[in-house]
mmCIF file of the N, C-alpha and C atoms, coordinates in Angstrom:
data_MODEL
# 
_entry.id   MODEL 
# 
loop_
_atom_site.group_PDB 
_atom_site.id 
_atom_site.type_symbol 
_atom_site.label_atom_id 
_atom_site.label_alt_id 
_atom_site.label_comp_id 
_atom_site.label_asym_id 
_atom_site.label_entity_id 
_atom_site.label_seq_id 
_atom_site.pdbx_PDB_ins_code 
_atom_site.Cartn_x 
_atom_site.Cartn_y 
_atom_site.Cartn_z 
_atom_site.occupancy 
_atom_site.B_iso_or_equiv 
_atom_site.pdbx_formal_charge 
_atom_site.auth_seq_id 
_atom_site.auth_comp_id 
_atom_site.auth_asym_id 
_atom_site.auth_atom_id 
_atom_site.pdbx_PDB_model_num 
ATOM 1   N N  . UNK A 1 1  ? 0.855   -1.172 0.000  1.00 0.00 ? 1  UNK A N  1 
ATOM 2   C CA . UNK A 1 1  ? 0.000   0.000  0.000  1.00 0.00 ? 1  UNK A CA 1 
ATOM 3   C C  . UNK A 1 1  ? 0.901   1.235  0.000  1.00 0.00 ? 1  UNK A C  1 
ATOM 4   N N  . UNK A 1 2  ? 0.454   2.402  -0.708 1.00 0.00 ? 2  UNK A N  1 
ATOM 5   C CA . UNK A 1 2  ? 1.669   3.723  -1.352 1.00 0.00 ? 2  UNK A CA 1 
ATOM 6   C C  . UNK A 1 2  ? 0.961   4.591  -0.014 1.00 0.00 ? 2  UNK A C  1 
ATOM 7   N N  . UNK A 1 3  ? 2.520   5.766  0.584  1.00 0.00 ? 3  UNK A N  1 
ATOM 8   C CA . UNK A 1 3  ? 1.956   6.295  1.729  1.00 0.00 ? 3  UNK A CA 1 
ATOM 9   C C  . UNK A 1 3  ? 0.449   6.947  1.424  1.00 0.00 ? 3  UNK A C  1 
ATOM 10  N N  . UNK A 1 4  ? 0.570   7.452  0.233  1.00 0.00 ? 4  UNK A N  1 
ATOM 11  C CA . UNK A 1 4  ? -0.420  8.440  -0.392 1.00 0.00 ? 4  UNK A CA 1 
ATOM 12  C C  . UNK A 1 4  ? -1.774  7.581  0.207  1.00 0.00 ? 4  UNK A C  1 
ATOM 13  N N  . UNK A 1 5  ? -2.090  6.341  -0.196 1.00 0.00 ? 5  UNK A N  1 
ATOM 14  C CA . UNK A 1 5  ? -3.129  5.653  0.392  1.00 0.00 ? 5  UNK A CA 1 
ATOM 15  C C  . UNK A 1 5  ? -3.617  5.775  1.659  1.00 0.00 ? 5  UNK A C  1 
ATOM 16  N N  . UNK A 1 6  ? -2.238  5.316  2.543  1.00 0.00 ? 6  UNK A N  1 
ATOM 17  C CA . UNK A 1 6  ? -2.691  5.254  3.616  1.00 0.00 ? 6  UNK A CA 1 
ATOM 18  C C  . UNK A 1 6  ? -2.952  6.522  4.620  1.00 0.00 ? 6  UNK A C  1 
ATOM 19  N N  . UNK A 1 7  ? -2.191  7.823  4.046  1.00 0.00 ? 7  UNK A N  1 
ATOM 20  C CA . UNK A 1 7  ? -2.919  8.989  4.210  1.00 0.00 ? 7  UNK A CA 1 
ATOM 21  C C  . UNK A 1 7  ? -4.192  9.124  4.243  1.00 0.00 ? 7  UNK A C  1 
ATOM 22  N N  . UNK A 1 8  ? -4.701  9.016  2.767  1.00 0.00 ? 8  UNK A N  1 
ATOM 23  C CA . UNK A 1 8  ? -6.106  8.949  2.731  1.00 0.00 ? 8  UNK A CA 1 
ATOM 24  C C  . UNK A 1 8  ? -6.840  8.284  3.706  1.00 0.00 ? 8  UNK A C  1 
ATOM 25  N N  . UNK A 1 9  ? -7.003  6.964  4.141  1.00 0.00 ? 9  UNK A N  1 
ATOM 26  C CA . UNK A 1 9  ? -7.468  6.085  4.645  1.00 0.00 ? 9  UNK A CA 1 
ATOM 27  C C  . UNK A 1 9  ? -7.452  6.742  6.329  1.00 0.00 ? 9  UNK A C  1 
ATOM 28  N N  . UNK A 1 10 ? -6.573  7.256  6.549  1.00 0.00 ? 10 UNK A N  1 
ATOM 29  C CA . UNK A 1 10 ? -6.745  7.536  8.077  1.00 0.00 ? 10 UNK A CA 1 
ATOM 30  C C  . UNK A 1 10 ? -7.111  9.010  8.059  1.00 0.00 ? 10 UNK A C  1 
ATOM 31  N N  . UNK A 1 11 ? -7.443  9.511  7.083  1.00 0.00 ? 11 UNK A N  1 
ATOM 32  C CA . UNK A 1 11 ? -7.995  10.932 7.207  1.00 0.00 ? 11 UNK A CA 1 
ATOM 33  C C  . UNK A 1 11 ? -9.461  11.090 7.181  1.00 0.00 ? 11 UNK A C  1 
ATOM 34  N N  . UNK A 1 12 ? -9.543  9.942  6.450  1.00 0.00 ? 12 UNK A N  1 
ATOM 35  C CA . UNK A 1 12 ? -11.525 9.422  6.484  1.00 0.00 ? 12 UNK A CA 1 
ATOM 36  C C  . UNK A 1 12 ? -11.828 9.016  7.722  1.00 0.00 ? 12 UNK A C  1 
ATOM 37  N N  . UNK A 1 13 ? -12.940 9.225  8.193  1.00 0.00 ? 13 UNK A N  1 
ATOM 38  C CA . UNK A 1 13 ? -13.401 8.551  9.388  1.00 0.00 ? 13 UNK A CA 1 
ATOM 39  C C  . UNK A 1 13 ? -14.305 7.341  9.181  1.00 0.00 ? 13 UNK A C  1 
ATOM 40  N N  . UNK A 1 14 ? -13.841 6.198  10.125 1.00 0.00 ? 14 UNK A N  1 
ATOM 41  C CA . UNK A 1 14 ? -14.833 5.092  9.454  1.00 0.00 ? 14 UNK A CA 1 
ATOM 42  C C  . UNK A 1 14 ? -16.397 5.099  9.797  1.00 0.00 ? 14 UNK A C  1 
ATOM 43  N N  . UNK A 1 15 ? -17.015 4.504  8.649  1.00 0.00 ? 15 UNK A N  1 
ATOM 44  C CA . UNK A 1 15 ? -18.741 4.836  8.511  1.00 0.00 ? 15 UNK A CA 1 
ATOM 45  C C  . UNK A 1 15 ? -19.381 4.236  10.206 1.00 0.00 ? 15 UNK A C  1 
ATOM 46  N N  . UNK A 1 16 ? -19.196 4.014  10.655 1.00 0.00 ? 16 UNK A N  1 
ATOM 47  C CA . UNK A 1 16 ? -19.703 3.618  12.467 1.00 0.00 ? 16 UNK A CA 1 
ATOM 48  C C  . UNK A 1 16 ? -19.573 4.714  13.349 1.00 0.00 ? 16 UNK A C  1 
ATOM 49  N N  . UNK A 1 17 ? -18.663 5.582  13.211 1.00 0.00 ? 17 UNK A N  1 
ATOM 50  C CA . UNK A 1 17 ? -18.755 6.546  13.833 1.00 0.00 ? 17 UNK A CA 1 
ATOM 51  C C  . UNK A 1 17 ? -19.573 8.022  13.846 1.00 0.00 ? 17 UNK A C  1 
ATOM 52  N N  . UNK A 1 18 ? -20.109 8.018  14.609 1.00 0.00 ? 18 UNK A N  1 
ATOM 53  C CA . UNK A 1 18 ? -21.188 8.841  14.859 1.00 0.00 ? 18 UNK A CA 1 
ATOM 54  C C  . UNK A 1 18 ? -20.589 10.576 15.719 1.00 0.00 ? 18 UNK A C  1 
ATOM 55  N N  . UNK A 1 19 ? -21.755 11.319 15.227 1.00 0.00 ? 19 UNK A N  1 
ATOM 56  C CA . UNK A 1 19 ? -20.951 12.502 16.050 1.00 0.00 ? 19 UNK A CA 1 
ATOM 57  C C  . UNK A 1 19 ? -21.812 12.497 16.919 1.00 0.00 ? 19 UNK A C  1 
ATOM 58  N N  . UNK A 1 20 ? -20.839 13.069 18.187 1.00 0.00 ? 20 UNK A N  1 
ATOM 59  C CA . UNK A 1 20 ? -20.944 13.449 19.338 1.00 0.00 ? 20 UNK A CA 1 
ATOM 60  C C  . UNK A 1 20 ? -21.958 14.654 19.587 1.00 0.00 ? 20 UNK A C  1 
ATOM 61  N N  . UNK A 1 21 ? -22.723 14.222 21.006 1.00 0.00 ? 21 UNK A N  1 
ATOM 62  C CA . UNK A 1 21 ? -23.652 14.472 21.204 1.00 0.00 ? 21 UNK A CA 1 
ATOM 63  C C  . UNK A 1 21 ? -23.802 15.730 21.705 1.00 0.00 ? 21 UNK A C  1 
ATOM 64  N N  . UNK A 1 22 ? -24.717 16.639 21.761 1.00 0.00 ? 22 UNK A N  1 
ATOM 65  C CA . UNK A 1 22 ? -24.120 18.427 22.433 1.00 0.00 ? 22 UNK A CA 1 
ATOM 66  C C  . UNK A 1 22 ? -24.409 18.066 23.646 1.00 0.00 ? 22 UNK A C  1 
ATOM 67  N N  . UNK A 1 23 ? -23.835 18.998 24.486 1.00 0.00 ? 23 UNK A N  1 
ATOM 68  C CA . UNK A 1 23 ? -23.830 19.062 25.964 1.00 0.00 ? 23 UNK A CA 1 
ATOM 69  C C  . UNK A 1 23 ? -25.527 19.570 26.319 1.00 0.00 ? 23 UNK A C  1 
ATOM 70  N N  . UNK A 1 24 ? -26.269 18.855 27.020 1.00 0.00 ? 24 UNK A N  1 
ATOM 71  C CA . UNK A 1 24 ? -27.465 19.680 27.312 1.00 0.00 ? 24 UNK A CA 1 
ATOM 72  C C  . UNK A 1 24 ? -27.110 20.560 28.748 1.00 0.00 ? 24 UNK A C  1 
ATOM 73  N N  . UNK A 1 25 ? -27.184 21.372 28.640 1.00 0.00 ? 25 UNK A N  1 
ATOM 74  C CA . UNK A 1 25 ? -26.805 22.361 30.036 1.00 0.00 ? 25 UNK A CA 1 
ATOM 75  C C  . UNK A 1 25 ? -28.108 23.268 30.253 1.00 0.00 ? 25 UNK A C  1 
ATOM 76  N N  . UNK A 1 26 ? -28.009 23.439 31.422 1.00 0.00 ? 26 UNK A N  1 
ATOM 77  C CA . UNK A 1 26 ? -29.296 23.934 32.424 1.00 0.00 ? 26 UNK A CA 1 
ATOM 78  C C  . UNK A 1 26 ? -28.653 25.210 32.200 1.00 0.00 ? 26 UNK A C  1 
ATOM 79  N N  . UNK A 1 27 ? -30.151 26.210 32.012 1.00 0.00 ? 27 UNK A N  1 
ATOM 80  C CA . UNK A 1 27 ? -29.957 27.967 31.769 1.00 0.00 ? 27 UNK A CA 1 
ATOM 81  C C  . UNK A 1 27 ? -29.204 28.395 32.686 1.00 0.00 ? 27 UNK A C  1 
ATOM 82  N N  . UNK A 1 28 ? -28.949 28.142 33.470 1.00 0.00 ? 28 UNK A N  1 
ATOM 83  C CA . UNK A 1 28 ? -28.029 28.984 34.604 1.00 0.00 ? 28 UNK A CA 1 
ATOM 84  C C  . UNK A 1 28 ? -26.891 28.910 34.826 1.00 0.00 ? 28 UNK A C  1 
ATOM 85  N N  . UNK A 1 29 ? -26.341 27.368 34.275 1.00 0.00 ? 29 UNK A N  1 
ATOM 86  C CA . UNK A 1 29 ? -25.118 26.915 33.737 1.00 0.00 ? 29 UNK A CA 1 
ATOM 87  C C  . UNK A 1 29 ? -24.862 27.709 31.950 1.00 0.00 ? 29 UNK A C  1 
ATOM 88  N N  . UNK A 1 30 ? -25.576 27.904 31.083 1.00 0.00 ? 30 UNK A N  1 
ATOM 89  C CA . UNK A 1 30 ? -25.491 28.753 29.805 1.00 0.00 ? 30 UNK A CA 1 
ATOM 90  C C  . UNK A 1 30 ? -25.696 30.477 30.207 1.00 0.00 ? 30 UNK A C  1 
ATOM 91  N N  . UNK A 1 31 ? -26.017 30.714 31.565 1.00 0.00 ? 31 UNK A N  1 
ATOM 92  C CA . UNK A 1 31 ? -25.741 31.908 32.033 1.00 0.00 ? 31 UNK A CA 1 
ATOM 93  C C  . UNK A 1 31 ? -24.585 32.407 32.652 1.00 0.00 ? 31 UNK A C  1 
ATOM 94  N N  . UNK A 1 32 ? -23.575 31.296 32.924 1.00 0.00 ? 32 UNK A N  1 
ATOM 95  C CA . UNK A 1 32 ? -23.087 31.514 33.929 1.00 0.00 ? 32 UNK A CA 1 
ATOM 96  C C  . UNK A 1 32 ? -21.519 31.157 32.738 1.00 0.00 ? 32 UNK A C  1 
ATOM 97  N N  . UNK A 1 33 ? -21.675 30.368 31.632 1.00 0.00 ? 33 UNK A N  1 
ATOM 98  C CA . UNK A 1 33 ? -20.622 30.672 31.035 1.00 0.00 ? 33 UNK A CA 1 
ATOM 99  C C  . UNK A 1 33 ? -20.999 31.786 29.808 1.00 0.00 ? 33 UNK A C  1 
ATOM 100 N N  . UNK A 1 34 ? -21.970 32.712 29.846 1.00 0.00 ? 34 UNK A N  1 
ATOM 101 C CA . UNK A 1 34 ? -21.949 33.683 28.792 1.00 0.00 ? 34 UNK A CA 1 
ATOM 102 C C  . UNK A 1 34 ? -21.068 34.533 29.706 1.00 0.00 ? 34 UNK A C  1 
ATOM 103 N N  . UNK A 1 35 ? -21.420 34.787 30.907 1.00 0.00 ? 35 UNK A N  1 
ATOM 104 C CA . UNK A 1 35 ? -21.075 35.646 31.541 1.00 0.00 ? 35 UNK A CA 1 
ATOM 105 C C  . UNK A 1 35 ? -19.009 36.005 31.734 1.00 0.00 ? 35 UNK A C  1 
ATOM 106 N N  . UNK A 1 36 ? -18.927 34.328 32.151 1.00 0.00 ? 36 UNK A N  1 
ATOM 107 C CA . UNK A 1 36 ? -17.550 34.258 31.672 1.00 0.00 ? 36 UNK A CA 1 
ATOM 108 C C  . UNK A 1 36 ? -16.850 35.155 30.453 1.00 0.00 ? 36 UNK A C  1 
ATOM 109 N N  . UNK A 1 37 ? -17.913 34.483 29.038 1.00 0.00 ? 37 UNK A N  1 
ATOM 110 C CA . UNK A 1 37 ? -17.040 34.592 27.948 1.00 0.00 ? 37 UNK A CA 1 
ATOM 111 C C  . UNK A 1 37 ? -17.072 36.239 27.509 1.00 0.00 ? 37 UNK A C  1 
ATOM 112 N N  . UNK A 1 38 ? -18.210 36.836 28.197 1.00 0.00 ? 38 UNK A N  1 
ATOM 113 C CA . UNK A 1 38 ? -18.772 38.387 28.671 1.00 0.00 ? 38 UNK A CA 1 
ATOM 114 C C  . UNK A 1 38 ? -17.065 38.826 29.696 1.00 0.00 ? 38 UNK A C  1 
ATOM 115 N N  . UNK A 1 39 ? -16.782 38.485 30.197 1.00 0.00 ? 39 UNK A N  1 
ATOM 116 C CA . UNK A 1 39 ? -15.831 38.980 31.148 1.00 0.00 ? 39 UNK A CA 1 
ATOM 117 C C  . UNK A 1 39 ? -14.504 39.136 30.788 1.00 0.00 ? 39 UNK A C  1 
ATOM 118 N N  . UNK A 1 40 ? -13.827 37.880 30.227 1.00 0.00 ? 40 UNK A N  1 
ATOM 119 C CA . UNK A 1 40 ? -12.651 37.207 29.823 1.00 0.00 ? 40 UNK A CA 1 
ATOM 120 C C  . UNK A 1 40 ? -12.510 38.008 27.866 1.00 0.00 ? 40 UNK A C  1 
ATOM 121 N N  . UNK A 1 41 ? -13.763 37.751 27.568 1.00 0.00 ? 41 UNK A N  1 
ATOM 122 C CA . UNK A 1 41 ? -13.485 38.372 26.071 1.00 0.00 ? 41 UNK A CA 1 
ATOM 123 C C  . UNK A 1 41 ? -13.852 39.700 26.023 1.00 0.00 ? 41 UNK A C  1 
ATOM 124 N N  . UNK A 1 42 ? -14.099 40.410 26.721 1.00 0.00 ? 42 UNK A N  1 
ATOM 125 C CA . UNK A 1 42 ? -13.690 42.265 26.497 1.00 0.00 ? 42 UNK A CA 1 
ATOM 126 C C  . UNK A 1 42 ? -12.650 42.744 25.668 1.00 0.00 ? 42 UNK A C  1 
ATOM 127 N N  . UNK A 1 43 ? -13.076 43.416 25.013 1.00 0.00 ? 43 UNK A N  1 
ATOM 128 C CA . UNK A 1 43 ? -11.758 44.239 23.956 1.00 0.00 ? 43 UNK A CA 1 
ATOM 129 C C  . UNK A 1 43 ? -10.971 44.435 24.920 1.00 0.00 ? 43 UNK A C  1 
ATOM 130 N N  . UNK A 1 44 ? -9.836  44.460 24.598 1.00 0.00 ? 44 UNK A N  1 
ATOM 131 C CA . UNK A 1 44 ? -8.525  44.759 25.289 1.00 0.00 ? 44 UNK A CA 1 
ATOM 132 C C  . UNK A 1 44 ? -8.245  44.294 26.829 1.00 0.00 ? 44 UNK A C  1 
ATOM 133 N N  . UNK A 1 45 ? -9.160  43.567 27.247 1.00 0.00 ? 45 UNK A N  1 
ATOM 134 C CA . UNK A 1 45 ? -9.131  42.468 28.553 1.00 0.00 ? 45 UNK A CA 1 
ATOM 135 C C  . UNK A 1 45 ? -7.637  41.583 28.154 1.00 0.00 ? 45 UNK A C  1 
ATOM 136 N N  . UNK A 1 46 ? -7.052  41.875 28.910 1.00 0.00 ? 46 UNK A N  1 
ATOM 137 C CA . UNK A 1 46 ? -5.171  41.063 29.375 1.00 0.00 ? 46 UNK A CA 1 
ATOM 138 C C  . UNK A 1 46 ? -4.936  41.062 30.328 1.00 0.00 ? 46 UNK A C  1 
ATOM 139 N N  . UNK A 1 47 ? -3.988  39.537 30.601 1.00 0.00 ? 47 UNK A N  1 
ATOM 140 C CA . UNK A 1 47 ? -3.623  39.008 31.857 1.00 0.00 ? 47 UNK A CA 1 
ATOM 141 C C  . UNK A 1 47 ? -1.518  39.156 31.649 1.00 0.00 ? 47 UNK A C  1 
ATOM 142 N N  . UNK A 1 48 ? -1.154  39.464 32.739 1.00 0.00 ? 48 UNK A N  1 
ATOM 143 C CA . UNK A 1 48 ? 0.275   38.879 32.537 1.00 0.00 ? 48 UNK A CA 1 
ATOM 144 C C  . UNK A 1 48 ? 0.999   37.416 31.877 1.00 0.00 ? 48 UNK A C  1 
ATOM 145 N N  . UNK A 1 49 ? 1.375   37.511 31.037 1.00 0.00 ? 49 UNK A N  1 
ATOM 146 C CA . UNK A 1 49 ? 1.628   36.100 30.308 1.00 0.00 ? 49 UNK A CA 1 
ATOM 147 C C  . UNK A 1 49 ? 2.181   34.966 31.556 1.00 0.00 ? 49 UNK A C  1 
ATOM 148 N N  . UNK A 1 50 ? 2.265   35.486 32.463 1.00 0.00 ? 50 UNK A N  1 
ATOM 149 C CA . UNK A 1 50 ? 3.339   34.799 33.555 1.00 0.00 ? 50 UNK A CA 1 
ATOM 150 C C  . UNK A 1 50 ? 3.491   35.231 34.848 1.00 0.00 ? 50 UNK A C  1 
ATOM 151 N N  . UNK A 1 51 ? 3.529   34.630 35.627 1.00 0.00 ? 51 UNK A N  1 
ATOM 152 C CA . UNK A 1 51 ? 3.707   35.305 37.366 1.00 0.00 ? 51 UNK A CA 1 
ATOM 153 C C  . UNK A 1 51 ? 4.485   36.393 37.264 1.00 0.00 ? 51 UNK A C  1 
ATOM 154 N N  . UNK A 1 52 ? 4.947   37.591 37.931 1.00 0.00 ? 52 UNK A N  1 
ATOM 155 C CA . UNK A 1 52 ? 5.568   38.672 38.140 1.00 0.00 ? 52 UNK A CA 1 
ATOM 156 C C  . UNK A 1 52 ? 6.023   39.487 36.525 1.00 0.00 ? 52 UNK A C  1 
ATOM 157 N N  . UNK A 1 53 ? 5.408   38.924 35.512 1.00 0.00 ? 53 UNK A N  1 
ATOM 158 C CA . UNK A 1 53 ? 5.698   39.189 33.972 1.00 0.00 ? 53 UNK A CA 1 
ATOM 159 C C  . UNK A 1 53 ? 5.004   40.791 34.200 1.00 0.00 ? 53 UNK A C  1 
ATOM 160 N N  . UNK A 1 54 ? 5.579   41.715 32.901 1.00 0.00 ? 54 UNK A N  1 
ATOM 161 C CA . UNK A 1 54 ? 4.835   42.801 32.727 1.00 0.00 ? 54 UNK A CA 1 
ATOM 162 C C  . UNK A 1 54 ? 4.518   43.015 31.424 1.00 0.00 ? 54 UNK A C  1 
ATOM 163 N N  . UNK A 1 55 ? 4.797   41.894 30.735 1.00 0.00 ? 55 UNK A N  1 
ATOM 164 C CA . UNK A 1 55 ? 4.179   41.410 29.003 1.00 0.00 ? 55 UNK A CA 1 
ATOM 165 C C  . UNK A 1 55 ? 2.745   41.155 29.243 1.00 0.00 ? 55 UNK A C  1 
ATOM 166 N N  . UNK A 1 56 ? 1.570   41.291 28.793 1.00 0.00 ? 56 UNK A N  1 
ATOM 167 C CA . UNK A 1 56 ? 0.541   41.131 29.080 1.00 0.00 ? 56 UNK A CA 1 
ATOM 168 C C  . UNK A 1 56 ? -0.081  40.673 27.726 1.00 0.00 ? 56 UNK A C  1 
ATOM 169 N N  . UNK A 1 57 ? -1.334  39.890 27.677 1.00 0.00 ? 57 UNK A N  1 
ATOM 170 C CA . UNK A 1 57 ? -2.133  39.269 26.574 1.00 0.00 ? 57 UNK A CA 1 
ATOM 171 C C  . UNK A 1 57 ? -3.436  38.880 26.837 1.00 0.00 ? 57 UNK A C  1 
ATOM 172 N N  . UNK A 1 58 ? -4.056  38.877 25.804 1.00 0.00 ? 58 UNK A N  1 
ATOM 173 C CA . UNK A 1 58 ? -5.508  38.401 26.153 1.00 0.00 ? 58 UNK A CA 1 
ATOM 174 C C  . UNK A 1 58 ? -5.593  36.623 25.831 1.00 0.00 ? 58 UNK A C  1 
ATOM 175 N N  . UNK A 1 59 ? -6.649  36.695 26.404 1.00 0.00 ? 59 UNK A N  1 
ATOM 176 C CA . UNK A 1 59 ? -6.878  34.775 26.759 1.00 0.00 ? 59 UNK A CA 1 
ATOM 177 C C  . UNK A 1 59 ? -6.726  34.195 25.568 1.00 0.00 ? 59 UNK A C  1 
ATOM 178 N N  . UNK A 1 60 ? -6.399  33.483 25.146 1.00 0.00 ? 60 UNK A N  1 
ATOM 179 C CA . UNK A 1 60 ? -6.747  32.823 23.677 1.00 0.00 ? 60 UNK A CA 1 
ATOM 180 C C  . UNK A 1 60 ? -7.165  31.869 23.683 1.00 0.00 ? 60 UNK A C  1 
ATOM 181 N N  . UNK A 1 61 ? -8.163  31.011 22.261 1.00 0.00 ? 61 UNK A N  1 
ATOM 182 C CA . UNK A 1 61 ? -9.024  30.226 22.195 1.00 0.00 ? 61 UNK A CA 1 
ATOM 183 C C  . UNK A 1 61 ? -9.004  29.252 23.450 1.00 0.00 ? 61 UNK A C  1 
ATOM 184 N N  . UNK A 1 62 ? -7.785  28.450 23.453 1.00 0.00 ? 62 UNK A N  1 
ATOM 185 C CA . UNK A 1 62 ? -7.504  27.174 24.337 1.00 0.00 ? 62 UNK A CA 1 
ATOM 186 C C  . UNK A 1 62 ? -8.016  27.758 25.652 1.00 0.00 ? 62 UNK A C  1 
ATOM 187 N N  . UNK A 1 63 ? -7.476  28.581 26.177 1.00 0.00 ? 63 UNK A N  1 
ATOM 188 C CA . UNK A 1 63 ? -7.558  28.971 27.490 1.00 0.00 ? 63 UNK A CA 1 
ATOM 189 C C  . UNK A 1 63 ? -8.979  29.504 27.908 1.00 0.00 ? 63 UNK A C  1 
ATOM 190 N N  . UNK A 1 64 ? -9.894  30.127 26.920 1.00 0.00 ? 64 UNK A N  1 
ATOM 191 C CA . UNK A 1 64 ? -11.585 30.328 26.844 1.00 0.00 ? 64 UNK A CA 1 
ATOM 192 C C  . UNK A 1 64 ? -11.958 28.996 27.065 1.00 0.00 ? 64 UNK A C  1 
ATOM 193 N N  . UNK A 1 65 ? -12.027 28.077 26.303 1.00 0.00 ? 65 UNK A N  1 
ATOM 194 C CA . UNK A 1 65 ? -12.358 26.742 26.052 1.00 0.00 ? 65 UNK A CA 1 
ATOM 195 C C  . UNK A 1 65 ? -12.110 25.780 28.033 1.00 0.00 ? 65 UNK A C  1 
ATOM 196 N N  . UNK A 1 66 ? -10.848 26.089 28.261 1.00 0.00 ? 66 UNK A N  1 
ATOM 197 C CA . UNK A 1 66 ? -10.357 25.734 29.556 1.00 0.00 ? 66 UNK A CA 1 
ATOM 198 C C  . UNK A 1 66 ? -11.357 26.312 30.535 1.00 0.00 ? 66 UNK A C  1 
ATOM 199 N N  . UNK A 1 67 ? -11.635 27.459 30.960 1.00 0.00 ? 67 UNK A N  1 
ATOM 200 C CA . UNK A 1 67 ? -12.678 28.926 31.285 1.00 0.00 ? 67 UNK A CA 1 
ATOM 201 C C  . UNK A 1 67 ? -14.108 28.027 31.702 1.00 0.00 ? 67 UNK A C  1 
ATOM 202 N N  . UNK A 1 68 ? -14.446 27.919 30.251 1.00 0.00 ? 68 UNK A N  1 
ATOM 203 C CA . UNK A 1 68 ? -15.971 27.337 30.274 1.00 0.00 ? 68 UNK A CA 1 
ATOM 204 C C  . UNK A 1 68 ? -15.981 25.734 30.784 1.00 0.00 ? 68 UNK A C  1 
ATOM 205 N N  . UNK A 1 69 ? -15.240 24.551 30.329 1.00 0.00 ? 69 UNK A N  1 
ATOM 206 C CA . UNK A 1 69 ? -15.214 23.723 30.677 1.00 0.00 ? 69 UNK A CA 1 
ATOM 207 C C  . UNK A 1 69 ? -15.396 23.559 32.137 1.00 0.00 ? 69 UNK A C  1 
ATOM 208 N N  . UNK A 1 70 ? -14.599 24.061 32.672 1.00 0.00 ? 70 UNK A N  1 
ATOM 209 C CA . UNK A 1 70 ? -14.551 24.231 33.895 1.00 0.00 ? 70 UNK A CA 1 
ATOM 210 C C  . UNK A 1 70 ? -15.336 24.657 34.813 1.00 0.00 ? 70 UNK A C  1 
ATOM 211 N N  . UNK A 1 71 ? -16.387 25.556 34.178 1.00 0.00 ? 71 UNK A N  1 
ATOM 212 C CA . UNK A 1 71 ? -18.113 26.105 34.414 1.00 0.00 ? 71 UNK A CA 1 
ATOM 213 C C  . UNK A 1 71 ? -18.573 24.784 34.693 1.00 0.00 ? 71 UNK A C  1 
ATOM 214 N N  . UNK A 1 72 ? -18.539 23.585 33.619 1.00 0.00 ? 72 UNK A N  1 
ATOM 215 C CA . UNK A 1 72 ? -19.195 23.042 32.942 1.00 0.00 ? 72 UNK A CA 1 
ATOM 216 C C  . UNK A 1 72 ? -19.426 21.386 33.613 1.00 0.00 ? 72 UNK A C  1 
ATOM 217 N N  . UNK A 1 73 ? -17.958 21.013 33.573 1.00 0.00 ? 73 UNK A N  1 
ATOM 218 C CA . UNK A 1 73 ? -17.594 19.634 34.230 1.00 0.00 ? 73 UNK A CA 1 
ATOM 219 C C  . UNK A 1 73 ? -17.770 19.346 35.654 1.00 0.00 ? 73 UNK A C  1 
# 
């Protein structure tokens, strides 16, 4: 089998797999991470990249994602 194949083959997903199901979350839990993403995503909202750092940045995707989960789990 040529790599080219087996590229292909593992880039397809096999026909049994099903997508994943949405999270059903209670309004107060979908209130409580708007509010987050309300807080954390403000224009120009930045944290120090690092303990005692004076480089500063805003949250990025991963770390939103981290944010809410954490609402969530």
């Amino acid at each position: 089998m040529s790599l080219d194949t087996t590229v292909q083959r593992l880039l397809v997903s096999p026909p049994n797999v099903g997508q994943m199901p949405h999270a059903n979350i209670s309004e107060e839990d979908a209130k409580m991470v708007k509010a987050v993403e309300e807080h954390f995503g403000k224009e120009g909202y930045q944290l120090p990249v690092k303990e005692d750092a004076t480089e500063m940045a805003s949250l990025t995707e991963r770390e939103m994602m981290f944010l809410v989960c954490q609402l969530n789990c």
